[in-house]
MARLOTI-687699 format. One record per residue (C-alpha): x, y, z; residue in three letters. Coordinates in steps of 0.25 Angstrom, whole numbers, plus 5000, padded with zeros to 4 digits. Layout:
XYZALA...
//
This chain:
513549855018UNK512649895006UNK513050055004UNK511550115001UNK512250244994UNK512750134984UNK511350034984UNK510450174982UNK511250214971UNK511150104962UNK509750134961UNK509650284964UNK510550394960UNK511050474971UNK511950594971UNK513050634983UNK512250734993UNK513050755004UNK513450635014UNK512150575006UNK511750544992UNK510450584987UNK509450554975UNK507950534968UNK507150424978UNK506950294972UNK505650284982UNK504850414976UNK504850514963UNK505650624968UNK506450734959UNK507350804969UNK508150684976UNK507750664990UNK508350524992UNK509650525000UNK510250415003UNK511650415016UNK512850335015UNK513150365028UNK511850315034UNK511650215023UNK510150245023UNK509150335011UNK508150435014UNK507150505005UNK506850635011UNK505750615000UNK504850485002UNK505450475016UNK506250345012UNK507350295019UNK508050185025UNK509450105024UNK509950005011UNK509049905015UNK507849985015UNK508250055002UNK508249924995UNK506949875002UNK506350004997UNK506850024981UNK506549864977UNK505449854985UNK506049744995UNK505749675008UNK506749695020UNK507349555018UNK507349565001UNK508149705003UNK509249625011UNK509249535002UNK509349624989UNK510449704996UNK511349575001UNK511049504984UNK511449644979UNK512749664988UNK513249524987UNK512749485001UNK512349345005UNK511249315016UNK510949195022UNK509449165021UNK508649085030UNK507749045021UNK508649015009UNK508048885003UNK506748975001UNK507449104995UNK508349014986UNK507048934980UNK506349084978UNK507849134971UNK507549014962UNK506149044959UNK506649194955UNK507649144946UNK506649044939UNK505749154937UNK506849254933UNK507149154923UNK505649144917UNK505549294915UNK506849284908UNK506249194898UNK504849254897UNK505549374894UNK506649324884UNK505449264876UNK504549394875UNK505849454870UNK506149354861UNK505349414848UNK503849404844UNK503149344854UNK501749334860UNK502149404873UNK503049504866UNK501849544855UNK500849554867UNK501449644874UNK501849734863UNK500549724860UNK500249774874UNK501249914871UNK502149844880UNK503549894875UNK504849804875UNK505449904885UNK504549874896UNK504349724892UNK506049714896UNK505549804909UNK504649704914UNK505249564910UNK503849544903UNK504049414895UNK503349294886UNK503049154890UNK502849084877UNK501448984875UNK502448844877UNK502048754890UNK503548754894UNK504548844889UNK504648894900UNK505148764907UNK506048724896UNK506748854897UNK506948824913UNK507248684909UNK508548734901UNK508948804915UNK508748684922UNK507548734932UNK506548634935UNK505048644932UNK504848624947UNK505248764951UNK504548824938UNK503448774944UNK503848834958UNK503948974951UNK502748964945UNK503148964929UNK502548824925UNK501348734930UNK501148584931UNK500048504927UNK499948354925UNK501548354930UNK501848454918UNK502648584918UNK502148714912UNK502448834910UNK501548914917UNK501549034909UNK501349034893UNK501049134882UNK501249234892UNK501849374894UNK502549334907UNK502749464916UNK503849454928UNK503549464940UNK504649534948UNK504749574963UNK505449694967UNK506649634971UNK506849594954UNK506449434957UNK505749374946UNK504449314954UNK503149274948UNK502549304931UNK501349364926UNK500949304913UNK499949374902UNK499449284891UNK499749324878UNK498549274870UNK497149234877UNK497249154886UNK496849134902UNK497349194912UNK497649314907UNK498849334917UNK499349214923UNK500449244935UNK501349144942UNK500849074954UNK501449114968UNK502749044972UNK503749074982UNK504249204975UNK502949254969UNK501749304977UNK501049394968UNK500549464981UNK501649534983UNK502149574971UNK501849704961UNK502049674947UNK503149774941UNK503649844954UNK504849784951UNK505049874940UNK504249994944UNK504550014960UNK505550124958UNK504450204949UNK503350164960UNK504050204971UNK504550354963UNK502950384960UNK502550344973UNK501450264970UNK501250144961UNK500050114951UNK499649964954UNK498849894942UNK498549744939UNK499449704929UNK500849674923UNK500349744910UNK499849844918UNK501149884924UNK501849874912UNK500949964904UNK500950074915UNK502450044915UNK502850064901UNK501950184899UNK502950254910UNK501950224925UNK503050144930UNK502650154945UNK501650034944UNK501449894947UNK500549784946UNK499849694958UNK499849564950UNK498249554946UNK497249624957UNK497549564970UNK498349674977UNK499049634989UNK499449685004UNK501049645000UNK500749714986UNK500349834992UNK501649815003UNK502449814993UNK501949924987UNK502050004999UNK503650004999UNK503650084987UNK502350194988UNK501350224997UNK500350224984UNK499650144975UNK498750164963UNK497950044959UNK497550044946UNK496849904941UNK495949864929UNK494649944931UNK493649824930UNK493049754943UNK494149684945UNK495049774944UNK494249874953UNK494149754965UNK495549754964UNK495749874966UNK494749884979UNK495549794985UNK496849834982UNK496749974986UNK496449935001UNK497849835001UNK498649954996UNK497850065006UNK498049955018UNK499549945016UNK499850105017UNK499750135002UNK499150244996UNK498050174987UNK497350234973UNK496550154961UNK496850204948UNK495550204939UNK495750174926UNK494650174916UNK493750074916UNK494249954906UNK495749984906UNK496749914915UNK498050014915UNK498749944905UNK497649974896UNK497550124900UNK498850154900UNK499050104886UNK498050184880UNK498150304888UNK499450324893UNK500350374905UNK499850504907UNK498050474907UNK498750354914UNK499150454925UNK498250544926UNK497250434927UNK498250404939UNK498150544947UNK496650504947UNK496850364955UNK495750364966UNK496150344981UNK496050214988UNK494850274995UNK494150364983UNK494250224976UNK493450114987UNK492450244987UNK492350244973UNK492050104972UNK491050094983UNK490250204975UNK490150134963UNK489550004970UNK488450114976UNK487250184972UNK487550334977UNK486250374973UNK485650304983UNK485550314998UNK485650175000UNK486850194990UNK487450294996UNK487450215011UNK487950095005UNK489150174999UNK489350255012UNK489450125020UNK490550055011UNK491450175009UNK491350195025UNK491750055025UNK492850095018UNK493150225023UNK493250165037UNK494550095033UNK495250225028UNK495950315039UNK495350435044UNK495850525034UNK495550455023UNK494150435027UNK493950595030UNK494350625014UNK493250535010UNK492150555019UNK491850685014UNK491550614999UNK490850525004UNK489750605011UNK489750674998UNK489450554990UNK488350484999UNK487750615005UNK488050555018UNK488750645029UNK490050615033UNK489750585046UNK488750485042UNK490050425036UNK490950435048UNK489650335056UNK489750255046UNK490950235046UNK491050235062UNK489850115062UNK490850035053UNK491950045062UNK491550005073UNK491549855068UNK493149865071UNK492849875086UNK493549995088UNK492650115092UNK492150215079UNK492350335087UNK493950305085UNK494050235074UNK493550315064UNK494650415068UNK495550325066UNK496350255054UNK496150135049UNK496050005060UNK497349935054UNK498050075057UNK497250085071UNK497849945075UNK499349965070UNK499450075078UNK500250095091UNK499650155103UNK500150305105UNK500650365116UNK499450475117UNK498350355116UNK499150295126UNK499150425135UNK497650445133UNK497450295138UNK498250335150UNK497550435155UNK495950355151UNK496550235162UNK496950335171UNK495650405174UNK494250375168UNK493850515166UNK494950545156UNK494150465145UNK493250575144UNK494450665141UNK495150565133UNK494050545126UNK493850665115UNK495350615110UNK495250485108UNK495650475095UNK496950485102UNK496750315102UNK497350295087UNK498050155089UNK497350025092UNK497550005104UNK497550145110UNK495950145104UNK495549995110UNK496250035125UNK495450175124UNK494150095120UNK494250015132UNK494550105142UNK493550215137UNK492550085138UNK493050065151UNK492750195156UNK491450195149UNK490850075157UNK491750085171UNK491850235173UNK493250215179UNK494450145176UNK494450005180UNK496149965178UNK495649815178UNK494349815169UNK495049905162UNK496349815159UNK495549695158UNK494749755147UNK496049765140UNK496649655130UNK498149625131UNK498849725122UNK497649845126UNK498249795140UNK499849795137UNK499649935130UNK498749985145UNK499749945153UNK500850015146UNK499950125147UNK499850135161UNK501450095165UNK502050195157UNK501050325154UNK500950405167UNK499750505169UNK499450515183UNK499350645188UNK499450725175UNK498250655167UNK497750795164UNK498850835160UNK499250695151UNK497850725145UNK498050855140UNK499350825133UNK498850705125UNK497650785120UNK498650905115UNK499450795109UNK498050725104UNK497750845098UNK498850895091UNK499050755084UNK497650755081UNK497650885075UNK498950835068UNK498350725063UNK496950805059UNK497950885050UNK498650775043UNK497250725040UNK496750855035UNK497850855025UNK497550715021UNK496150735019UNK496150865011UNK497050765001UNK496050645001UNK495150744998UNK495650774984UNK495550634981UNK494150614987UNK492650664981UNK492450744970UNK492450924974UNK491450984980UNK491051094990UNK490850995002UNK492350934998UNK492751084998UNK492351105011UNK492850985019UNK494151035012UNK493851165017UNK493551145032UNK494951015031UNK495851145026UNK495151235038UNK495351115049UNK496951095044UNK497151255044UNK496751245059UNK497451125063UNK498651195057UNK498551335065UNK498251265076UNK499651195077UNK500251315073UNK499751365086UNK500251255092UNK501851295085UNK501551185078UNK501151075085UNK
//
């Protein structure tokens, strides 16, 4: 059994507290430690970030690691063997690692060998020694096969080279792949070698020439230096993303060590996974030319779509961070950083600048994308933009909302409930409650209770509570009464299955009055609850959202007035 008191501390100092220890969070910045970790229980808890689990899950959260890598990291490190199923395939990827760990051995003992084309470029580039060793950056001289002569002295055949992607074949000759190149490593988050990122030196095309896909590199799932820079990430509690290995390294050495680079433009749904086991934010921050900027349009919704937080850092026009950086330092760095736009202020922003607001017919076409767009935000973020954008166009926010009901109704579920909802995805994933399932009770049981259920049928949050309710209010609607077997028949088989569960196990009969009254006071306190957290969240969105004015002032205003009243209400209430 792996002791977690003794595994924590290798990497975090703890002090004796008690029948505990306790220190700084590696998760999340903190000065006072809140981080307590229990020999009895074998389990940590941050009382800070809310982090906690057992050995395991420690070593899946500090090195980033997927359930079955931390068992395997935690049976390597204690001297523990496991049999593997799959051996054959986990034995021909620890060779593919060790080839490649080999490669940047020598691409870095030749940058470090003296006066060299690579060494001088990235001098050139202010990139210090210091951080040249951090990053295992290295040199691939211009010859067509040093590389296979030095694995030819090791005894590894050209065949697996070619396997890991370091040479090519043409006309049944081995190359190497990459020459006259600054060769930049590629390492995962569990310390393996897996792929290379080569910069020409000189002219030369292409500019950046990376290894191909093979069994241990899919450039999907990886981030460019979060090997090095995860504990730093994870401390500010968001991470700057940019394009490039030099990007990284620049903002790196300059002391912005929570960064990382998506490996070109294409970000990916396991980057932005990946990501989401450290933070719950991400900044992008590409190159500011077109593409660049498409980048980052569809970047932003990946990060968004996996739970992440998601801003864009706009640099100025013409300079790539690097660039910036270099010449302006940390601290303009930073601030330009406090100023990064959110995910929605951004797609808003670049809808306006592909239309004329000076025109009417401008000013429809903008209002029709950005509903397009606002439609796929949840409620409370499309309440902190609507106001702005019936500011911009001159077009009430009403007209907004209709527009945006028109739009939805393309899903095929009914505007009326929609729009009070979150987004579809979350409408599908979520269960069925017990109030929706209460409410469908009473509507089967007596068709005159559809006129009393529905004032509150935004009760209906999950999928299937809102297609069930949908059906029988149609039912009602064209039958009059409830019809049991056109009723049912209407139903598909998981509607069905979730009905029938309904009927065998919620009991009414006799006290529907009664039932109804005590799901709308429960209705209504949640609701009310919810309004409030909503409140909150909006006054904040609205700091981020349209420049002041007085009409901003006043939805401000009339938000603080409504909270106020929500909050004396429950007071009333002793608190519920």
């Amino acid at each position: 059994m792996v002791d977690i008191v003794e595994l924590v501390s290798e990497v975090v100092p703890l002090k004796k507290a008690g029948a505990n220890y306790k220190g700084l969070c590696p998760f999340h910045n903190e000065k006072t430690p809140s981080f307590v970790v229990s020999p009895q229980k074998q389990i940590f808890n941050c009382f800070g970030c809310g982090a906690k689990g057992d050995v395991i899950e420690f070593v899946k959260r500090y090195y980033s690691l997927s359930f079955p890598e931390a068992i395997e990291k935690l049976a390597k490190d204690n001297g523990i063997q496991i049999e593997n199923p799959d051996s054959r395939s986990q034995g021909r990827k620890d060779e593919l690692y060790e080839i490649n760990r080999i490669a940047a051995r020598f691409f870095y003992d030749s940058i470090s060998k003296g006066e060299n084309p690579g060494y001088s470029y990235l001098l050139k580039r202010g990139i210090e020694p210091a951080t040249i060793k951090k990053f295992g950056i290295g040199y691939k001289d211009g010859q067509w096969d040093s590389l296979i002569k030095h694995f030819e002295e090791k005894g590894i055949k050209k065949e697996k080279l070619l396997e890991a992607g370091l040479v090519t074949l043409s006309k049944e000759k081995y190359f190497d792949k990459f020459r006259d190149r600054v060769m930049f490593p590629i390492i995962n988050t569990g310390g393996k070698v897996v792929g290379f990122g080569g910069r020409v030196v000189d002219k030369g095309e292409p500019k950046y020439l990376n290894s191909p896909e093979t069994p241990v590199f899919y450039k999907k799932n990886q981030i460019y230096g979060l090997n090095i820079t995860r504990t730093d990430v994870g401390k500010a509690g968001f991470i700057i993303l940019v394009e490039g290995y030099m990007d990284v390294i620049a903002l790196y050495q300059k002391g912005i060590k929570n960064v990382g680079a998506s490996l070109g433009t294409a970000l990916t749904e396991n980057q932005a996974k990946l990501i989401r086991r450290y933070v719950n934010e991400a900044v992008l921050s590409y190159d500011q030319d077109t593409a660049g900027i498409m980048a980052a349009v569809r970047g932003l919704p990946v990060l968004y779509k996996e739970g992440l937080k998601a801003k864009a850092l706009i640099l100025p026009e013409g300079k790539d961070p690097d660039d910036f950086i270099r010449e302006k330092g940390k601290e303009n760095f930073m601030e330009l950083l406090k100023e990064a736009m959110p995910y929605p202020l951004y797609m808003l922003s670049i809808i306006e600048k592909d239309s004329d607001l000076t025109s009417l017919e401008g000013r429809l076409d903008f209002l029709k994308k950005a509903a397009d767009f606002l439609r796929g935000l949840s409620e409370i973020e499309r309440e902190g933009y609507l106001t702005g954008l019936s500011q911009k166009t001159g077009i009430a926010e009403g007209a907004i909302r209709r527009e945006m009901e028109e739009g939805a109704e393309k899903t095929g579920l009914k505007p009326s409930i929609l729009v009070k909802q979150e987004r579809l995805q979350d409408i599908k994933d979520r269960s069925i409650s017990s109030l929706e399932k209460t409410f469908i009770r009473l509507l089967i049981t007596r068709e005159d209770y559809l006129s009393k259920v529905m004032p509150y049928e935004e009760v209906f949050e999950s999928y299937m509570g809102i297609s069930i309710y949908e059906k029988i209010k149609e039912h009602i609607t064209l039958e009059k009464v409830i019809d049991i077997k056109k009723l049912t028949d209407s139903f598909d088989e998981d509607q069905l299955m979730v009905v029938n569960d309904i009927r065998d196990n919620i009991v009414v009969a006799g006290r529907e009055a009664q039932v109804l009254e005590e799901c709308i006071l429960t209705f209504e306190a949640e609701r009310k609850s919810k309004r409030e957290k909503a409140i909150l969240e909006i006054l904040d969105l609205l700091q981020e959202s349209f420049d002041e004015d007085e009409d901003r002032s006043e939805r401000e205003k009339a938000l603080m007035e409504e909270l106020m009243s929500i909050q004396k209400e429950r007071s009333r209430r002793g608190g519920i």
